[in-house]
FIPAVEX-356636 format. One record per residue (C-alpha): x, y, z; residue in three letters. Coordinates in pm, whole numbers, plus 50000, padded with zeros to 5 digits. Layout:
<nodes>
<node x="X" y="Y" z="Z" residuo="ALA"/>
...
</nodes>
This chain:
<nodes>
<node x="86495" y="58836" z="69651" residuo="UNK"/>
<node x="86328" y="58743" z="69348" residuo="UNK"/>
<node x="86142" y="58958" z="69072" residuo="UNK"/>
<node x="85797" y="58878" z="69002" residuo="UNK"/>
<node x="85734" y="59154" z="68775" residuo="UNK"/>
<node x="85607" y="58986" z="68472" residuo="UNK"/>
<node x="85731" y="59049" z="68144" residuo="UNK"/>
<node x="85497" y="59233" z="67927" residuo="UNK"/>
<node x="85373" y="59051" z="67602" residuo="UNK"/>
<node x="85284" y="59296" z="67354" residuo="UNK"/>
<node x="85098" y="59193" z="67077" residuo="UNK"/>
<node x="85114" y="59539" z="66934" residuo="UNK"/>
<node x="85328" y="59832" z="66970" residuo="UNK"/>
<node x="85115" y="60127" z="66877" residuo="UNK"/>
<node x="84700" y="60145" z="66938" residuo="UNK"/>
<node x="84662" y="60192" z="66551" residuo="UNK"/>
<node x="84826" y="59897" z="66531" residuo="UNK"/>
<node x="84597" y="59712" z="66749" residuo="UNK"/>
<node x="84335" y="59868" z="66610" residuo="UNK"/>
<node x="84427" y="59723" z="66233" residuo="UNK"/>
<node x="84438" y="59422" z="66405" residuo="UNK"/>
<node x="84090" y="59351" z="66567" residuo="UNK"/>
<node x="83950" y="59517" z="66231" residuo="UNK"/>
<node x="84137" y="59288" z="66033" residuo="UNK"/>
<node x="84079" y="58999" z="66232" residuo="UNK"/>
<node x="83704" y="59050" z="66302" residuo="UNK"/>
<node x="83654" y="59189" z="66012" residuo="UNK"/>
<node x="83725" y="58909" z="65802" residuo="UNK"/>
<node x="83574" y="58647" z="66055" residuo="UNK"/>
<node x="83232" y="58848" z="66035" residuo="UNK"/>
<node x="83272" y="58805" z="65653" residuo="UNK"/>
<node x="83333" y="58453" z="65650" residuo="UNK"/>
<node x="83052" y="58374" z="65842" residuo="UNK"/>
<node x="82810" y="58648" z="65669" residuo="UNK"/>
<node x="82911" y="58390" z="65305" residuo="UNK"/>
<node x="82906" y="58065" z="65505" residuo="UNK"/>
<node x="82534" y="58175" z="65644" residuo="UNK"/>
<node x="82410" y="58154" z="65299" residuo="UNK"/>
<node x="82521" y="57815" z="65237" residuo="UNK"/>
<node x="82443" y="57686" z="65587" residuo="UNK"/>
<node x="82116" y="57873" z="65619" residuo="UNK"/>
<node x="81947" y="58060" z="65337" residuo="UNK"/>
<node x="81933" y="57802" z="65036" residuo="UNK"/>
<node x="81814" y="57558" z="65285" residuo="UNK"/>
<node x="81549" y="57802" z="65336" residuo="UNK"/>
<node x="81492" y="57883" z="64954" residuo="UNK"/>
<node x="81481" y="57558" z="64891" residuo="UNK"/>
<node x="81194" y="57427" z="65118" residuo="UNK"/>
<node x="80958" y="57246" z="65002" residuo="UNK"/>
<node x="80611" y="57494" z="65061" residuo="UNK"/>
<node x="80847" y="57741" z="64827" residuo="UNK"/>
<node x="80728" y="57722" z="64449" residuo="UNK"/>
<node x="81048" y="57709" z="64258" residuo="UNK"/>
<node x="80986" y="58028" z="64060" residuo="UNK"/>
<node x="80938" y="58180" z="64401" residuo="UNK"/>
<node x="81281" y="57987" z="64475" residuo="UNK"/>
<node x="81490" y="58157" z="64190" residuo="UNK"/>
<node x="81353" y="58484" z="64272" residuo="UNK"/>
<node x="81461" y="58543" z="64595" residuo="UNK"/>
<node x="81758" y="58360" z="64424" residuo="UNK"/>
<node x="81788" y="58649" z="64248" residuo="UNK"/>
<node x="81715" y="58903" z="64549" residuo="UNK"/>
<node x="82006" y="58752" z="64789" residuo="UNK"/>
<node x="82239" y="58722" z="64468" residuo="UNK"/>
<node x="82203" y="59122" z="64423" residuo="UNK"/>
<node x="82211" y="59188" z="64782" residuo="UNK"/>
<node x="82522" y="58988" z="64832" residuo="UNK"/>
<node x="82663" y="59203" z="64522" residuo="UNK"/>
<node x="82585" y="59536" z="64698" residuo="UNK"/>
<node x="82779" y="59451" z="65049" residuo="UNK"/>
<node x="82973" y="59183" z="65091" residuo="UNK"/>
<node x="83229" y="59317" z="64843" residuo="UNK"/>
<node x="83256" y="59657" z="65025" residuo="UNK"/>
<node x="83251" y="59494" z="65380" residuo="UNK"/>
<node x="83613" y="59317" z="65286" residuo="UNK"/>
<node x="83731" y="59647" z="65259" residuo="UNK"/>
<node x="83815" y="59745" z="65546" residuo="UNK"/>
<node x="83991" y="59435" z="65702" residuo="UNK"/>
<node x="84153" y="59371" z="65399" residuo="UNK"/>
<node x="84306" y="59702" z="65391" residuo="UNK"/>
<node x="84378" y="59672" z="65787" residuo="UNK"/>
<node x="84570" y="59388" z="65659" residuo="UNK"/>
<node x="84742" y="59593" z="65408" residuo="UNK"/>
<node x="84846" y="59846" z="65658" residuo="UNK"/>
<node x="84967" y="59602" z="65915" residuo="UNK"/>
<node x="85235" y="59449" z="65599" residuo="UNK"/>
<node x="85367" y="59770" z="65546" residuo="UNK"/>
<node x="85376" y="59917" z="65893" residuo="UNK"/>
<node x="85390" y="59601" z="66152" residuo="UNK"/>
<node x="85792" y="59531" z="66223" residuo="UNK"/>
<node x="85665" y="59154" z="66249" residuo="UNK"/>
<node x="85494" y="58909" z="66061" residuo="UNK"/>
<node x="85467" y="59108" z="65709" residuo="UNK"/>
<node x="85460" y="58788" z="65500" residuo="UNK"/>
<node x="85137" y="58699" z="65763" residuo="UNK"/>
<node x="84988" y="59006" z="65694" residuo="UNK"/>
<node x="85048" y="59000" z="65375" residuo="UNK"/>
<node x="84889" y="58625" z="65282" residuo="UNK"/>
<node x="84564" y="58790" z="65544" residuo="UNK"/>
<node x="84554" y="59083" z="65304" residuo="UNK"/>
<node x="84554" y="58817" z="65021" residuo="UNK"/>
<node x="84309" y="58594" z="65134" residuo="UNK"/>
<node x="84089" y="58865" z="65288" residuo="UNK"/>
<node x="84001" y="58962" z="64959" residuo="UNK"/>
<node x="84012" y="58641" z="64732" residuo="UNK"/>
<node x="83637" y="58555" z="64767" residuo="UNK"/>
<node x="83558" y="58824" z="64504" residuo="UNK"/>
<node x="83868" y="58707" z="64213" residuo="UNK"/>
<node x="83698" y="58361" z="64286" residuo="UNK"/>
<node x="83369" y="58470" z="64315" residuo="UNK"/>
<node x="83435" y="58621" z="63931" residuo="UNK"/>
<node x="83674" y="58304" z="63814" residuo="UNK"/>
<node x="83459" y="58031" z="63974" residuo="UNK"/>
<node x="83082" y="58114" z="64038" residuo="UNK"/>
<node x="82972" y="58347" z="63815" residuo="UNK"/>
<node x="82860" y="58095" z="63503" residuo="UNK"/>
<node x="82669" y="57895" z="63811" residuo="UNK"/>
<node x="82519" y="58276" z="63906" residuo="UNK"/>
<node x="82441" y="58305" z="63541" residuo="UNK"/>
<node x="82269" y="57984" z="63519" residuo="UNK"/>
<node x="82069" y="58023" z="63826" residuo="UNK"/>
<node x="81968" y="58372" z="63689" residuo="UNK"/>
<node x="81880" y="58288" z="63358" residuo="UNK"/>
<node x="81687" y="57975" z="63520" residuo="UNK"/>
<node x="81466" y="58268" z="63728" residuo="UNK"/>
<node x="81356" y="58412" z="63407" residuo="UNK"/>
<node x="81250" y="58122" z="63277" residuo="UNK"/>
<node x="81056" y="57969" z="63532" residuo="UNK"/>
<node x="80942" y="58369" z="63604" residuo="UNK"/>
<node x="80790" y="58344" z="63247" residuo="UNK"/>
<node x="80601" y="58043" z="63285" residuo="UNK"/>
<node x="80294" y="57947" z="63477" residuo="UNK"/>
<node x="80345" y="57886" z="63849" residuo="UNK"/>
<node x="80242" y="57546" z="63787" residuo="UNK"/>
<node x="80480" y="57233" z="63879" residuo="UNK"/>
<node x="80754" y="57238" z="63644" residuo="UNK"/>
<node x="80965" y="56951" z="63770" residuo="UNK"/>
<node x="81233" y="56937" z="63517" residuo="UNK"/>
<node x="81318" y="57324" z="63550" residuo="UNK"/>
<node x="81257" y="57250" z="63913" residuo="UNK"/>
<node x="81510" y="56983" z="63971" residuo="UNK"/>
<node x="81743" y="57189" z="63738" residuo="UNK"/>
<node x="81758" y="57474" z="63949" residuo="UNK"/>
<node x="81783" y="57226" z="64286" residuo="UNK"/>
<node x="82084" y="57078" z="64084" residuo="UNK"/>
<node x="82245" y="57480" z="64018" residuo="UNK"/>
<node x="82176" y="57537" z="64373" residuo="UNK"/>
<node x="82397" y="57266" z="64532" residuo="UNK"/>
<node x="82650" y="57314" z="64274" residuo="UNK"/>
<node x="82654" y="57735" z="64418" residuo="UNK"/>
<node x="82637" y="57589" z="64822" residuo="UNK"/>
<node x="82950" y="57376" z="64764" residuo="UNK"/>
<node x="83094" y="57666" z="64560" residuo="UNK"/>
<node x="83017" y="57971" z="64819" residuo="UNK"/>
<node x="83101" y="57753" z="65124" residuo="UNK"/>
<node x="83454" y="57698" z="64943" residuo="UNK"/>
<node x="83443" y="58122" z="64875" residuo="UNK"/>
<node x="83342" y="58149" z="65286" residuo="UNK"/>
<node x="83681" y="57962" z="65396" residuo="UNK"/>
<node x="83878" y="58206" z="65229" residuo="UNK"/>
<node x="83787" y="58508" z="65455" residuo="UNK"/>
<node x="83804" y="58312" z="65743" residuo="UNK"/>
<node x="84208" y="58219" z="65625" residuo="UNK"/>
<node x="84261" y="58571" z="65643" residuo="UNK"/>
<node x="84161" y="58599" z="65964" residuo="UNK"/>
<node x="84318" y="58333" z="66110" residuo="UNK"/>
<node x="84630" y="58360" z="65937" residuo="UNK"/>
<node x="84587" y="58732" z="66104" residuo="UNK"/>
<node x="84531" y="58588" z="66449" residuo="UNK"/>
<node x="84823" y="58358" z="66426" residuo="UNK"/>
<node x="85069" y="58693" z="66332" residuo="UNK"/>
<node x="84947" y="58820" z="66683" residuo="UNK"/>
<node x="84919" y="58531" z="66868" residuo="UNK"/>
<node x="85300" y="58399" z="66719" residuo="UNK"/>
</nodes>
């Protein structure tokens, strides 16, 4: 007679593992998506055409500090899920290790790469700040210009989480 017990795949071995896992995982999927919003949604929005442009690099300025005050501290946690999972996980530590890695490399290229387009953008909302809030079409199609350049930039920055996390998912899935 034949045995139809099925064998039991285990993608994890302890619940802390499991949980390290789905925090990693998620966690760096919710992260990708939170920097690819921006790029997809919110400078679309910023950039619409009732918006004055010094009302444009303003709020510029608003999502730039916000961004500053989270997003860094939300990769914490997957990223050092990540961490744990290449020290303690018997498989896959060279998977875990590139999710740690990638996890985290939006901020190093957030620092390396964007910041002189951040600057520019900045500096750009204190000047048009400081003028009238009359047309100022030069200054305006400056700042349109800064703004693609950062959308191409932070959509590049959003892929990088999202590595992680499938780079994660393939170490339990493989």
């Amino acid at each position: 007679m034949k045995d139809y017990t099925m064998t039991k795949m285990s993608f994890c071995s302890t619940t802390v593992l499991c949980l390290a896992q789905f925090i990693g995982i998620i966690g760096s999927a919710f992260i990708s998506g939170a920097i690819m919003s921006l790029s997809a949604l919110t400078i679309p929005a910023l950039k619409a055409p009732k918006i004055s442009t010094p009302d444009t690099a303003t709020r510029f300025r608003e999502l730039v500090s916000a961004i500053r005050r989270t997003v860094p501290f939300l990769a914490i946690l997957p990223t050092a899920s990540f961490a744990f999972l290449a020290w303690k996980a018997p498989d896959a530590k060279m998977a875990h290790l590139i999710a740690t890695v990638c996890s985290a490399s939006f901020i190093p290229y957030t620092l390396l790469f964007m910041m002189r387009t951040n600057r520019a953008i900045l500096s750009k909302a204190e000047v048009l700040e400081s003028k009238s809030r009359g047309p100022e079409s030069s200054e305006g199609e400056n700042l349109e210009l800064l703004l693609n350049q950062w959308v191409m930039m932070n959509s590049i920055r959003g892929v990088l989480p999202l590595l992680g996390a499938l780079v994660g998912l393939s170490a339990v899935l493989l």
